[in-house]
C-alpha positions, -999 to 999 in steps of 0.1 A, spaced: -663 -778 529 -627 -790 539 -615 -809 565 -579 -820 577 -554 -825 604 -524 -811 621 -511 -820 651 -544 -832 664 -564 -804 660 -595 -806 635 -597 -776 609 -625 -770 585 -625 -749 557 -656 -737 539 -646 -738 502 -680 -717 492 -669 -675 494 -705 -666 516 -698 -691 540 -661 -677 541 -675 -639 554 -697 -655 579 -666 -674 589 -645 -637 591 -673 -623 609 -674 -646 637 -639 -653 643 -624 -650 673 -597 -630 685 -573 -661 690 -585 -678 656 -588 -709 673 -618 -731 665 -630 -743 695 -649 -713 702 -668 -711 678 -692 -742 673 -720 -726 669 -707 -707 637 -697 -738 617 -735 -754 630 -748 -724 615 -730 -728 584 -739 -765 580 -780 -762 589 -779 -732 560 -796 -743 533 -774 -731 498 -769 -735 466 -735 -729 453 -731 -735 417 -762 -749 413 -759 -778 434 -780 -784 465 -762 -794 501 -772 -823 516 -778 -815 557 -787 -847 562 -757 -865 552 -737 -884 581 -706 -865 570 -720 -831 580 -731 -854 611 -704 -864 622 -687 -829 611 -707 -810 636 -702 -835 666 -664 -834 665 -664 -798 656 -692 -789 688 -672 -817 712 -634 -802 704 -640 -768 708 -660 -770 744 -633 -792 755 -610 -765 741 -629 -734 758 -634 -756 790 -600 -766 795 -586 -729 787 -609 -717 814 -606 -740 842 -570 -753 841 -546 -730 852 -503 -733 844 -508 -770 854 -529 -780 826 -500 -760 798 -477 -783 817 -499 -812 810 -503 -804 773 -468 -798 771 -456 -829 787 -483 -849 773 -476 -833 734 -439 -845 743 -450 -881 750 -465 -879 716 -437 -863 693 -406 -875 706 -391 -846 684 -403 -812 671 -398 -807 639 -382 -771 627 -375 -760 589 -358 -729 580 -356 -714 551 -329 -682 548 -329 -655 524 -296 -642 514 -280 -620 489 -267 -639 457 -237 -612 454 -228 -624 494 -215 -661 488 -198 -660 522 -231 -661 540 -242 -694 535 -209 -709 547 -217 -686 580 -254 -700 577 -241 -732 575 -217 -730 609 -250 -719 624 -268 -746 621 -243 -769 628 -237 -755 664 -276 -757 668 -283 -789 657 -253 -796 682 -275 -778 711 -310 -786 703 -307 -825 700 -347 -832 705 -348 -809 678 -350 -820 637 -338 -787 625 -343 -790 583 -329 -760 563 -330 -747 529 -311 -713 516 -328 -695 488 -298 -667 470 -320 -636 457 -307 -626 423 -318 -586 425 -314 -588 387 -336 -616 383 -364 -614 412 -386 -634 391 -360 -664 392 -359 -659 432 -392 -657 441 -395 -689 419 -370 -705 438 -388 -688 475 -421 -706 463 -400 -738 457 -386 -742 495 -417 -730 511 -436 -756 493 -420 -782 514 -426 -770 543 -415 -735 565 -413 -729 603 -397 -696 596 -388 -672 574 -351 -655 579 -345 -628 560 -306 -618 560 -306 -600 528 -289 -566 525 -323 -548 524 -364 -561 527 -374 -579 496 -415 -568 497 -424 -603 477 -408 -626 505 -428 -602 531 -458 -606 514 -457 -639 512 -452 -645 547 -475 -621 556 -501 -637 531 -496 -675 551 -488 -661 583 -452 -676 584 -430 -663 612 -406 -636 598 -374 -622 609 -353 -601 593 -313 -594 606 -280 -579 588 -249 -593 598 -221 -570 578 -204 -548 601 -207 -520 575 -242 -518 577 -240 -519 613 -221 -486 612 -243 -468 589 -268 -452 614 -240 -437 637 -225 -422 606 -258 -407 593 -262 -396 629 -230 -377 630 -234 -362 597 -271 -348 607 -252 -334 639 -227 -315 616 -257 -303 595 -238 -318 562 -254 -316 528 -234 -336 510 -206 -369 516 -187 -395 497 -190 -428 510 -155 -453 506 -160 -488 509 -136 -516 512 -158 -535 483 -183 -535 459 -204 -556 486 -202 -535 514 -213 -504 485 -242 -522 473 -255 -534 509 -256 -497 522 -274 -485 491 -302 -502 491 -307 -492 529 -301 -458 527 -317 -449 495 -350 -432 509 -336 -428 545 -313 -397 537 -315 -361 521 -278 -360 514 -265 -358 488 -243 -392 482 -211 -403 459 -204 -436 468 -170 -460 456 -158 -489 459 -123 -491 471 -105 -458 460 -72 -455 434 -52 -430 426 -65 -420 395 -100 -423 415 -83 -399 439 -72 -374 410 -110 -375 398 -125 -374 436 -99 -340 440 -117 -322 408 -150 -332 419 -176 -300 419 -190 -289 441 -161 -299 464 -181 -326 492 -184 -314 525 -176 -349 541 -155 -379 527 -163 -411 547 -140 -442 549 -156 -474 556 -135 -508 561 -113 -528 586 -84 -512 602 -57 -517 574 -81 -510 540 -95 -474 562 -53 -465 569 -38 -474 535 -66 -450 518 -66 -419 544 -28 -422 537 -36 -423 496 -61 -399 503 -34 -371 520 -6 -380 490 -30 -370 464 -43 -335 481 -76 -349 488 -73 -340 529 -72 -301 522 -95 -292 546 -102 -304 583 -134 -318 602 -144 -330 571 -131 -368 573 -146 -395 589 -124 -429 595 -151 -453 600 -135 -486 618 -160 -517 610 -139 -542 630 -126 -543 663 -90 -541 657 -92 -499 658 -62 -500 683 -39 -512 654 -47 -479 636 -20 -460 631 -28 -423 646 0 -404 633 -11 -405 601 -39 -384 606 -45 -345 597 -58 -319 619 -98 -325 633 -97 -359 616 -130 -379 631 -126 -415 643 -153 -439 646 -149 -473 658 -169 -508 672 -158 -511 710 -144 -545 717 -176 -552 742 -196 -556 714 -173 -585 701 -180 -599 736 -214 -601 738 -213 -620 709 -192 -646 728 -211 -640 759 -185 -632 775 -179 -600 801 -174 -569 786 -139 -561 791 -128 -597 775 -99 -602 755 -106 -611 719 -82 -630 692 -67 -607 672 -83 -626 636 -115 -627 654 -142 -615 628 -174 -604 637 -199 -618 605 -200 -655 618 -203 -646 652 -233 -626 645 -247 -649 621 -241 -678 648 -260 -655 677 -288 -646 653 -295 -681 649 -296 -695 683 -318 -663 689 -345 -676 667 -338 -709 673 -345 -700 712 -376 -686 697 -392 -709 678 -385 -739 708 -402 -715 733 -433 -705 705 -433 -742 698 -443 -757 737 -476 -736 741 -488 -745 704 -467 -771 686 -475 -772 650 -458 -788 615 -438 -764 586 -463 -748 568 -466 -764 533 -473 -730 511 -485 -730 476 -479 -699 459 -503 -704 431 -532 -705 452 -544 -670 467 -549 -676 503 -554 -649 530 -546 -651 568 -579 -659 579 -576 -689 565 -546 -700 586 -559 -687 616 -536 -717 634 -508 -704 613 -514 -664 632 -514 -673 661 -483 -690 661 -468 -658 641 -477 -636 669 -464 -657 697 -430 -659 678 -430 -622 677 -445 -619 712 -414 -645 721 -384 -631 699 -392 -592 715 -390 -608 750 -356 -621 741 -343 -588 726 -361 -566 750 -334 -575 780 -315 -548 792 -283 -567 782 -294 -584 752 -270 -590 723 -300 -578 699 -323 -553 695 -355 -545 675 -357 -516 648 -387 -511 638 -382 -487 611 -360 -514 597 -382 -542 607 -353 -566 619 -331 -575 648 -296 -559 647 -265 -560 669 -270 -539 704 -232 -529 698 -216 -497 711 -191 -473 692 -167 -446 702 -166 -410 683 -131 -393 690 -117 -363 672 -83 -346 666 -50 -351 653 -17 -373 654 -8 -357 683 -45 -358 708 -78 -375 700 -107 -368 720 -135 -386 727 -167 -363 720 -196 -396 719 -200 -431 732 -233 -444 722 -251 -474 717 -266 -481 685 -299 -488 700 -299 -457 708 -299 -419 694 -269 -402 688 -256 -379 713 -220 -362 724 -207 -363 755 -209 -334 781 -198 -302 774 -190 -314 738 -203 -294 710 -194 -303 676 -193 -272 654 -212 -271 618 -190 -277 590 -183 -246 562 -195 -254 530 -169 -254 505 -167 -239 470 -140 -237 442 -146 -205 426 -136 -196 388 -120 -165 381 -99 -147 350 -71 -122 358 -88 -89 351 -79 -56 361 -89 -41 385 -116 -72 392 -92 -102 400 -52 -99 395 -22 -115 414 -11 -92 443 24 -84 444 54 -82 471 56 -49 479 96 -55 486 103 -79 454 76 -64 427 66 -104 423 37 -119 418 29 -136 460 20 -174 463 4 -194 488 21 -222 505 12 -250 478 23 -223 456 -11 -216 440 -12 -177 430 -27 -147 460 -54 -129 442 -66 -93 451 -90 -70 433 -129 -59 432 -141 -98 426 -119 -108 454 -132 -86 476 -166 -90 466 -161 -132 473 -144 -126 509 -180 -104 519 -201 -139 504 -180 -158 518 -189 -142 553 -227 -136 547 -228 -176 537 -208 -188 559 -187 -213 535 -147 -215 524 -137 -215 492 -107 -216 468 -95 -196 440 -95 -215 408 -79 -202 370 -92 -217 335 -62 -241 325 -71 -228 287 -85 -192 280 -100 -165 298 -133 -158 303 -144 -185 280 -157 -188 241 -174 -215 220 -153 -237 199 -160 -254 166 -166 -289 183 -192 -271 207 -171 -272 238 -164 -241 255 -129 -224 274 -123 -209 302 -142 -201 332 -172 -208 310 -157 -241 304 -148 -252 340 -191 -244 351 -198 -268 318 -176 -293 328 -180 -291 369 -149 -280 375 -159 -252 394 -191 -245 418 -192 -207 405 -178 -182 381 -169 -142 400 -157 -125 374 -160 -95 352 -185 -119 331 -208 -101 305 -239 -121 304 -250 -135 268 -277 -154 251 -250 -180 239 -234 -185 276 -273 -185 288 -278 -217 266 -250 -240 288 -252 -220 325 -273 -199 347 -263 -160 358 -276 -151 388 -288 -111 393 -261 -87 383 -238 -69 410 -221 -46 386 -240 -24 359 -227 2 350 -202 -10 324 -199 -8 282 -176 -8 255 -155 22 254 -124 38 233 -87 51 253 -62 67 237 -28 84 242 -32 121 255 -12 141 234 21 153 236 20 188 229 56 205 215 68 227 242 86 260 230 98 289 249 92 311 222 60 290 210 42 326 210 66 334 180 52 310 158 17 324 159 30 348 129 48 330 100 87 345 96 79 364 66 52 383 84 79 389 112 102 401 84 70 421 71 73 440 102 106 447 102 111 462 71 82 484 80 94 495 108 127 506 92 111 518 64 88 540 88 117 551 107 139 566 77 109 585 60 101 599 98 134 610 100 138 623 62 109 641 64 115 658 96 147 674 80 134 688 50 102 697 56 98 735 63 74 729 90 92 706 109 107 720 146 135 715 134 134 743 103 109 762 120 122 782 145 96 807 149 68 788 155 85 763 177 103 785 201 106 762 229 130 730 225 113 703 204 119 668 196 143 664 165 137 630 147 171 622 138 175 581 128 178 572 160 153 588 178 129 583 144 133 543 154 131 544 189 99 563 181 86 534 156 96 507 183 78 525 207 47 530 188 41 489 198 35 493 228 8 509 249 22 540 264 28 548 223 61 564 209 59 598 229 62 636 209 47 637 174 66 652 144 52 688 141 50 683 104 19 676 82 35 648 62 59 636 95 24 633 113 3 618 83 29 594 77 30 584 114 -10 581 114 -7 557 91 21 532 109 -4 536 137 -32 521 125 -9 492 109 3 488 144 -31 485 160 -38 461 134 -10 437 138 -12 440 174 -48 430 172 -40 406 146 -10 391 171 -29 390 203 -57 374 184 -41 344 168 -20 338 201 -49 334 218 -65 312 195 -34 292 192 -33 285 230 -63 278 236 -66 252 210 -33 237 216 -51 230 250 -85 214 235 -68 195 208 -83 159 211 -80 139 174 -115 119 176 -147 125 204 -164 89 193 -164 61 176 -183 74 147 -155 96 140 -132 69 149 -146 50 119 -146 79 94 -108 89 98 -77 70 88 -47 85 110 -51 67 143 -55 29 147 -76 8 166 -74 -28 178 -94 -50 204 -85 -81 224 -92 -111 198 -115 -135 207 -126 -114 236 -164 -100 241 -162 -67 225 -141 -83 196 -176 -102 192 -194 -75 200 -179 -56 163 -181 -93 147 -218 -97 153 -227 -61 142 -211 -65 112 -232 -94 105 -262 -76 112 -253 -50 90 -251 -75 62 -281 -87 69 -295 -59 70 -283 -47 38 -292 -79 22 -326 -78 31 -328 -44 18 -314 -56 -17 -337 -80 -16 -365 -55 -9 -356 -31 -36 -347 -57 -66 -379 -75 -60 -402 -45 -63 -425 -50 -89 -440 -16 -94 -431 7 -121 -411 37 -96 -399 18 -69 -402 29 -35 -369 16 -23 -333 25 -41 -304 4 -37 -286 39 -32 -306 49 -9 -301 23 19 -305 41 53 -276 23 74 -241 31 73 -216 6 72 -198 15 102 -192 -14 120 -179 -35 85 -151 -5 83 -143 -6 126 -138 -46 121 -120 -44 88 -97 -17 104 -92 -34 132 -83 -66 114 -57 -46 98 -41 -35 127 -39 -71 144 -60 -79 176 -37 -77 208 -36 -109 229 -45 -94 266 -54 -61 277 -20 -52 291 -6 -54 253 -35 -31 242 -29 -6 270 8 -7 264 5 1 226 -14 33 231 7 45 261 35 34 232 22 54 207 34 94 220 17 113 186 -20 100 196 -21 78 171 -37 48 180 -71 37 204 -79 4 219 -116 -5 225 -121 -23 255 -143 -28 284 -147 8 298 -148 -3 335 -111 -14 327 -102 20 311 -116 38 336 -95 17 361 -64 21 338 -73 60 332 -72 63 369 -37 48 376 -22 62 339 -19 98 334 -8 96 297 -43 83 288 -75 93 283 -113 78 277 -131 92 248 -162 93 235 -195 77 255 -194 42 266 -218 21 242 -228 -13 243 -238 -16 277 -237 -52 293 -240 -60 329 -216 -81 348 -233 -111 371 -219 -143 387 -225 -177 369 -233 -209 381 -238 -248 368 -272 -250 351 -298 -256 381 -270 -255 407 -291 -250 439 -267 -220 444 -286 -193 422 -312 -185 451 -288 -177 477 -262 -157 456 -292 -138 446 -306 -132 481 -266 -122 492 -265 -101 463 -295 -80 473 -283 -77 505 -252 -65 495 -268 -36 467 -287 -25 501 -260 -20 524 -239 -2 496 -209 -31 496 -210 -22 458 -201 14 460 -176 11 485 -156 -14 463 -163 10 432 -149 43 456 -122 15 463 -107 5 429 -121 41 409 -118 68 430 -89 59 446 -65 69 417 -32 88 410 -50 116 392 -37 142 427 -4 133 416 -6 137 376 -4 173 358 -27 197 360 -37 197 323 -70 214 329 -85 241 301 -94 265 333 -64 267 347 -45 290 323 -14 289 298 15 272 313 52 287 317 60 264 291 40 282 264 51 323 275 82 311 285 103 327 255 86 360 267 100 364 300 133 355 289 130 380 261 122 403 291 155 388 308 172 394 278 159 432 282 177 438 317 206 420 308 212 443 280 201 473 300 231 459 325 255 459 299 248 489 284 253 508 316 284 497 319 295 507 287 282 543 294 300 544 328 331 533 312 325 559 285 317 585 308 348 582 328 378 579 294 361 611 279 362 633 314 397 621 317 405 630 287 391 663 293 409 674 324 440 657 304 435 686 277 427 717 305 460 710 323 477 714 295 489 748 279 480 760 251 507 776 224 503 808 210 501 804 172 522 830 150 506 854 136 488 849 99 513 866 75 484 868 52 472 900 57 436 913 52 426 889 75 409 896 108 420 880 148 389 854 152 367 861 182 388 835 201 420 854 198 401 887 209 388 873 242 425 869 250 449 843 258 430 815 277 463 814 305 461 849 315 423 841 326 416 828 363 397 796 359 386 770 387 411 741 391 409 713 418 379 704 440 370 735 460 350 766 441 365 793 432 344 825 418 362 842 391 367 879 399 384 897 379 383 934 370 351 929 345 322 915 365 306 885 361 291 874 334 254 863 339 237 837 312 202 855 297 175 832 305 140 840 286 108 829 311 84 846 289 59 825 280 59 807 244 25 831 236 13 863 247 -3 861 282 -39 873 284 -53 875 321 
């Protein structure tokens, strides 16, 4: 049992732990002692051995124990009962005439990284010792060293040793061993923050939870100020946080190419620090985007802030001046120095708060510092004075701050007292800034009437590779050049572009266009980096990847795909359609010339044995009178060619020789002429229609096998991979089956070298390629074979491209079936909380067929309406029978010509005629030779004694003999039989 004294009032301790329970048990609610006498009589009269040694009940000490213990607390009870107020004047005046002074000791908690404070603390106390004279106010100021908390609680136990009243706590954020401690020996605790910062750092949480935001970078004016809100809002918020002290310009450069892009940037600081970086902020491109900057004001000089500087739906947030008054208990609208700083001010109220306190706690139940000993485990139950003095401080201090105009109020989430201080929220520009909120920080955050503050857009940077027809640089229309935006970055169009407006829509977020500074679409490099828009995800650059982008094991290994949009892609080959060689008389070359000569001579040779034979034989029409009575056909040269020409075509030469041999022999040029015709028609068909068909290779296996056309790929790209890793598996392939076949140990080996089952294919595609240099970009490739007019070289690319390319090129054509099929999918950083949604978008985008309407877009809509009709159905062209219409021309004209000729013939000969009838004609002297007779001429008589028919009219001659009347024989050629 221990017994001792404070302030008058006896205390006993039981040192033994049963008595201690039976104390716990019967404790009151006050932990006073005076009501409960009978409990310590109980625990004297027990009769216990502790340790082994026996108490002696009978001693004078427990005597004399029990009577002061029994007489103090009915005196206690009595007095509580009967007296009313005058009785706690009494004690009070009566405890005064005692103590002269009451004696205070504080012992304050700061932050070793906040120097500043203890000068403030200091200030403090010197204005209260200057008010409370009758008080002897004692301090002691313990720095805690966050890196060394052993050291600090060290140097806690050390000043609360000597004695405590209270316990202020103005560190940055609650240090659980000080609480626990004061907790542990019931020591009155307060907590309070006096940086403005931290002041500010609800109202911006508040504003940021009322514009939905995900994510924010916090500026501070120090590293202080950064430290002090991060151990208070670690564990308060779900955003994500980048926080800096101060900001340079490289800082700035580094904050631009942050990824994902932060929805809010928040500047925290006095007036100048919060203008010199917004306006460092704008010079580096870091205010791109409005309503997503927050100018947070920490002192009360926001009126010097200069406005113009500030972008479109800039957000300002500033202390009003009334809180500075307060502080000086003043009115509200008072007028403050301009170098008036709020720290010592609050640090200066804070403490005449709990000095106000601990005065007002101290006249019901005065009471000494508490002298603690950490080493000793102690509970409060044991300083049951020590409680109730702790509650009636915190009964006291929340009647102070509970005033509807008090300077303070409690948080108890925060367990502290803070500054009842009221801020303003405007928004706008240089040119108008609204006030949308006017709160208190006591209390939630709300906007004014009618004021709705509308959710910010997510914002993404999005990688892309120029790639046609997914993502390439839209040109002017007017200038054929490529279009730019305002800060001159490059207007994209294309089926990527397209596809990231609709997501953009569905997700409700902005975003920004952004090209790989080095490569395309992005490969490995010897060091283990990667280029490209594979690259930029690696390295943060970018929030996502929309792109033609194949997805691989190897890109798999440093970022995620989400669920492919685009599937129905490959490798395939294009080549140059060829360029057939028009001829008019193309149908000409189907027979070689000396079969054209062949003919000729034939039909020469035909033509002079018709017409030889038709004059000799004896059975021709022509020799053969008798039988032939009528007028025959008489093969003379002329007509015996015109009939061999003839004979070529279909209505045949017309009348036969009547001859045996003129017919045999013209049996015979008949069935030549049937056969060459035959022969002719044939071969021009065939010629055409495989003019029309020709294609040099169908695939890439006869691609491999022939040597005439070229191939080439883009280098380094995919497919150019693609042929690379193939031809490693086929020498692994091979080499296992060497491996397979040399090791075989039986006698006839199952497996022969010679008979390995794989071709080498793809070692000959890449060694052919190699050999014909791998183009740089697509463009080159494309350019080659639309170069190359005889067919003679193919580029293997990515056959959604050349089916793009196909469709806007009619000098090109796909071959072959596409092969190596890969889908296309977006990419993202590895766990970037983005994969989910783009796959949820995506789906919703397969279902409402977004997909096929970009595909009808970019494939369907082609120039094929406007290229030549080169198809097989359609028939020969003009170009091809071209030679045979002219020859028909050629026909006519000739015709033409040849009827003028005759008409011009006609007309000189019938002149000439008339010439000779007009003239007379001489009688000749008789023939002196005689014996010979008059001719039958010279007996018809002399032609001018006869009337004849001269001029244009008829004239019948009449003359003494009647007319003569030709004999015309219309018997028929044989005897008539009816």
């Amino acid at each position: 049992m221990e017994m001792f004294v404070t302030r008058g009032i006896f205390h006993v301790r039981p040192t033994v732990p049963r008595y201690q329970s039976l104390l716990r048990r019967d404790q009151g609610t006050n932990g006073q002692l005076g009501g409960h006498c009978l409990a310590y009589m109980h625990l004297v009269i027990l009769e216990t051995n502790y340790n082994g040694h026996s108490v002696d009940h009978q001693s004078i000490k427990y005597r004399v124990l029990i009577l002061i213990c029994c007489t103090v607390g009915i005196l206690r009870e009595l007095l509580q009962i009967a007296i009313t107020d005058s009785y706690q004047y009494f004690t009070s005046v009566h405890l005064e005439l005692i103590y002269a002074k009451t004696s205070l000791r504080i012992v304050l908690l700061t932050e070793a990284d906040q120097p500043e404070a203890a000068g403030w603390f200091s200030d403090a106390l010197r204005d209260a010792r200057a008010k409370y004279s009758n008080v002897d106010l004692s301090e002691e100021l313990v720095a805690l060293n966050r890196t060394n908390t052993d050291d600090s609680y060290s140097k806690l136990c050390d000043a609360v040793s000597k004695g405590v009243s209270m316990l202020l706590d103005l560190t940055w954020a609650e240090w659980e061993p000080a609480s626990d401690l004061a907790e542990q020996w019931s020591i009155p605790h307060a907590r309070s923050q006096t940086g403005t910062t931290i002041l500010m750092l609800q109202p911006i949480l508040d504003l940021l939870r009322a514009r939905n935001a995900s994510d924010v970078v916090l500026i501070f004016q120090n590293q202080m100020d950064m430290d002090q809100v991060l151990y208070n809002i670690i564990g308060r918020s779900s955003l994500r946080i980048l926080v800096n002290s101060g900001l340079t310009e490289q800082e700035a450069v580094n904050m631009r190419n942050l990824r994902p892009t932060p929805g809010h940037f928040v500047i925290i600081g006095n007036t100048n620090f919060v203008q010199d970086t917004y306006k460092l902020a704008k010079r580096k491109d870091l205010v791109v985007q409005s309503d997503r900057w927050i100018l947070c004001v920490a002192d009360l000089n926001s009126e010097r802030l200069d406005t113009s500087i500030l972008e479109s739906s800039t957000t300002l947030m500033n202390l009003i001046r009334s809180s500075g008054c307060r502080l000086n208990d003043m009115e509200e609208d008072c007028s403050l120095e301009n170098d008036f700083h709020i720290q010592p001010a609050l640090v200066s109220k804070t403490m005449e708060l709990f000095m106000n306190v601990l005065i007002e706690t101290n006249k019901n139940q005065p009471y000494i510092p508490i002298k603690v000993d950490c080493s000793v485990e102690t509970s409060a139950i044991e300083n049951y004075t020590n409680t109730f003095i702790k509650e009636k401080f915190h009964e006291t201090m929340q009647k102070y701050v509970d005033t509807e105009n008090g300077v303070f109020y409690f948080n108890q989430e925060r367990k502290g007292i803070f500054l009842r201080g009221s801020y303003n929220v405007q928004i706008g520009d240089k040119n108008k800034l609204e006030v949308v909120a006017k709160c208190k920080m006591n209390e939630p955050f709300y906007m004014s009437f009618g004021v709705r503050l509308k959710p910010i857009r997510k914002f993404f940077r999005i990688g892309t590779t120029p790639a046609i027809p997914w993502s390439y640089p839209k040109l002017d229309p007017n200038t054929g050049l490529p279009m730019k935006t305002a800060k001159g970055q490059p207007i994209y169009e294309g089926f990527c572009i397209d596809f990231i407006k609709r997501m953009s829509e569905v997700m409700d977020f902005d975003y920004e266009i952004i090209t790989p500074a080095f490569g395309t679409f992005g490969r490995k490099t010897p060091n283990g980096t990667w280029t490209g828009i594979i690259g930029d995800l690696v390295r943060g650059e970018t929030d996502m990847a929309v792109a033609s982008t194949i997805m691989t094991s190897e890109r798999e290994e440093v970022i995620d795909f989400v669920a492919p949009y685009f599937e129905e892609t490959g490798i395939s080959i294009v080549i140059r359609k060829p360029v057939p060689k028009t001829s008019l008389f193309k149908f000409m070359t189907v027979l070689r010339l000396e079969v054209w000569l062949s003919i000729v001579a034939a039909l020469t040779l035909t033509a002079v044995l018709l017409s030889l034979l038709d004059k000799y034989s004896p059975y021709s029409a022509r020799n053969n009178k008798k039988a032939y009575s009528y007028p025959c056909r008489e093969f003379t040269l002329k007509e015996s060619f015109w009939f061999a020409l003839t004979s070529f075509t279909p209505q045949g030469g017309g009348e036969a020789p009547k001859s045996l041999s003129g017919r045999t022999l013209v049996a015979a040029y008949w069935l030549f002429v049937v056969l060459m015709l035959a022969t002719f028609t044939a071969n021009l068909a065939a010629f055409l229609t495989v003019e029309r068909m020709q294609t040099p290779v169908s695939s890439l296996d006869q691609l491999a096998r022939q040597s005439r056309i070229n191939y080439t790929v883009v280098k380094d790209s995919i497919i150019h991979m693609y042929f690379i890793n193939m031809k490693h598996a086929e020498d692994t392939l091979y080499r296992v089956w060497k491996e397979i076949t040399l090791n075989s140990s039986s006698e006839e080996t199952i497996y022969q070298v010679w008979d390995y089952p794989i071709k080498e294919q793809y070692g000959h595609i890449l060694l052919a390629i190699n050999s014909s240099q791998p183009v740089k970009t697509s463009d080159e490739g494309f350019q080659k074979v639309n170069d190359h007019i005889d067919a003679d070289f193919a580029f293997i690319h990515d056959s959604s491209v050349i089916k793009y390319e196909t469709s806007k090129n009619c000098n090109i054509t796909e071959i072959g079936e596409v092969f190596g099929e890969r889908p296309y999918a977006v990419a993202v950083q590895q766990g970037s909380r983005l994969q989910e949604d783009l796959a949820k978008v995506i789906l919703q985008l397969q279902n409402e067929r977004f997909f096929e309407d970009l595909k009808a877009k970019y494939w369907n809509n082609s120039v094929k309406g406007v290229c030549p009709d080169d198809d097989e159905s359609e028939g020969i062209s003009l170009q091809s029978l071209g030679g045979v219409f002219i020859a028909t021309l050629f026909g006519l004209a000739l015709a033409m010509v040849t009827l003028v000729w005759e008409i011009i013939y006609y007309k000189r000969k019938d002149r000439k005629i008339k010439t000779d009838i007009s003239t007379p004609i001489k009688a000749k002297p008789q023939d002196k030779v005689s014996g010979f007779k008059r001719t039958k001429r010279s007996q018809r008589g002399d032609l001018t004694k006869r009337n004849i028919t001269i001029g244009d009219a008829f004239k019948p001659v009449i003359g003494k003999s009647k007319p003569r009347v030709s004999y015309i024989n219309v018997e028929p050629k044989i005897a008539w039989n009816p």
